[in-house]
C-alpha positions as CSV (number, residue, x, y, z in Angstrom):
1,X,41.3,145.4,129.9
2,X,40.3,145.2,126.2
3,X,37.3,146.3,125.0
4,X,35.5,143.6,124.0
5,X,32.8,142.4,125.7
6,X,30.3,138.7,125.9
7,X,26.9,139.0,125.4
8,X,25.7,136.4,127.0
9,X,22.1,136.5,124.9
10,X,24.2,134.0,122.5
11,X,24.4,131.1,124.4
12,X,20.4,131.5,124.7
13,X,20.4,131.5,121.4
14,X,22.6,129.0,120.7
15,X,20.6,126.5,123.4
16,X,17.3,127.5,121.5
17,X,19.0,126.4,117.9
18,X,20.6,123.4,119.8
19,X,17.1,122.7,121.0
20,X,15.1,123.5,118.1
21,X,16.8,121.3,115.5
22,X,17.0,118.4,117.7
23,X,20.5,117.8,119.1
24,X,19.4,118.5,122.3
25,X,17.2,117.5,124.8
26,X,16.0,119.2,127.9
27,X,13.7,116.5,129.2
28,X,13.8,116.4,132.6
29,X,13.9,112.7,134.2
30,X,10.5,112.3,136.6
31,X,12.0,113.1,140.5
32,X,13.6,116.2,138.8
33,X,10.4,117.2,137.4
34,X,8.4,116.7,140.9
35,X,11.1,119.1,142.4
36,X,10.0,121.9,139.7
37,X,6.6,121.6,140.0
38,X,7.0,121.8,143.5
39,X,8.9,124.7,143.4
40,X,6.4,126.2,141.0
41,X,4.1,125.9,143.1
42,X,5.8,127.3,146.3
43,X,6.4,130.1,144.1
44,X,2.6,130.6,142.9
45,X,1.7,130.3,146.2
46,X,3.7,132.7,147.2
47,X,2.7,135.5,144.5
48,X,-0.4,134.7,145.9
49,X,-0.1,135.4,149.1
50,X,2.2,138.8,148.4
51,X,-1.1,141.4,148.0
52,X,-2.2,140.1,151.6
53,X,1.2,141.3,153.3
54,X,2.3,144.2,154.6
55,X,-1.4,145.3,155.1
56,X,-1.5,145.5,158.5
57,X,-4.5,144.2,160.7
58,X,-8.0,144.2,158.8
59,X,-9.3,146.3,161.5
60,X,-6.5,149.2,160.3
61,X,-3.0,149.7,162.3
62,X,-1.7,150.9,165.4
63,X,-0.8,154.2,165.4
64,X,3.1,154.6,166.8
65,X,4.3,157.6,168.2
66,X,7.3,158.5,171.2
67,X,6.5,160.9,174.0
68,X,9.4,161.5,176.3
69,X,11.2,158.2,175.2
70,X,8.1,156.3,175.8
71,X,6.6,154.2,173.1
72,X,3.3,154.8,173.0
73,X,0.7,152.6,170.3
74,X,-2.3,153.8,169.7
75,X,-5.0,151.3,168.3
76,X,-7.5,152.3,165.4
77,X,-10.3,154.4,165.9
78,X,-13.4,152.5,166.1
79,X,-14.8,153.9,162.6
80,X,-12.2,152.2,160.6
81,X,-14.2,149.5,158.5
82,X,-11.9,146.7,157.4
83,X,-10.1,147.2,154.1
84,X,-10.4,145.0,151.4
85,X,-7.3,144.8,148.4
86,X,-8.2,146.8,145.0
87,X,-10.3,144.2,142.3
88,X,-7.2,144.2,140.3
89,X,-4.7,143.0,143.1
90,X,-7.5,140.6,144.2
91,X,-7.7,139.1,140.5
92,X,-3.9,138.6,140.1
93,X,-4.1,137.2,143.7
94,X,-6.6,134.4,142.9
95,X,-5.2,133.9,139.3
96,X,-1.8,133.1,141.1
97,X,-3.8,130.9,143.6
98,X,-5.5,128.8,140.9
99,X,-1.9,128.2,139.3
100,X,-0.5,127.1,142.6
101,X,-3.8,125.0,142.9
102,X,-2.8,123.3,139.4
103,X,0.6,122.8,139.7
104,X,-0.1,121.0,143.1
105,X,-2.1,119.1,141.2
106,X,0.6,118.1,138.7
107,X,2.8,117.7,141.1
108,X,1.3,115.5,143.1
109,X,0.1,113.2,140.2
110,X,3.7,112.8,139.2
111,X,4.5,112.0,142.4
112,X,1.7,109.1,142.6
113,X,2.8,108.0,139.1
114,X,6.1,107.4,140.2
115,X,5.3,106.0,143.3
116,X,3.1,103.7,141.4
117,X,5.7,102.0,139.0
């Protein structure tokens, strides 16, 4: 093989320029922008939600352990208090929530609007 190799940053570039002076346009008829809101807004909702998973129980976890082959779960002690995510994960979790809230929101006023015609 030769040595040359595509940097696909170009065409980026290229669409930008393309973009910029006017001999193209990226506006997206109205059904095709409901499905990227939508989508948007799955995906905000779904950032959302990621700092609340994997945290177990809110009362703590079951302790796992084998004995013999046996599987034996343990359940938390009774002094476990339940555990709350750090400020800053809470912050990003409710800034991603209020995105998802507004993109619903656009989403679903398109969606009216083109119901509407």
């Amino acid at each position: 093989m030769g040595g040359t190799t595509f940097d696909w940053r170009w065409i980026i570039v290229i669409f930008v320029v393309l973009i910029f002076f006017g001999q193209l346009s990226l506006a997206p008829s109205p059904g095709l922008g409901v499905i990227i809101l939508a989508l948007g807004t799955y995906w905000a909702i779904q950032a959302g939600l990621e700092p609340w998973r994997g945290r177990g129980p809110l009362l703590g976890s079951k302790k796992v352990t084998y004995w013999r082959g046996q599987r034996i779960e343990l359940g938390p002690t009774r002094r476990t208090r339940p555990r709350l995510l750090p400020v800053t994960s809470l912050l990003v979790s409710v800034l991603y929530f209020v995105m998802g809230a507004g993109l619903l929101f656009a989403t679903l006023r398109l969606l009216l609007r083109l119901i509407a015609r």
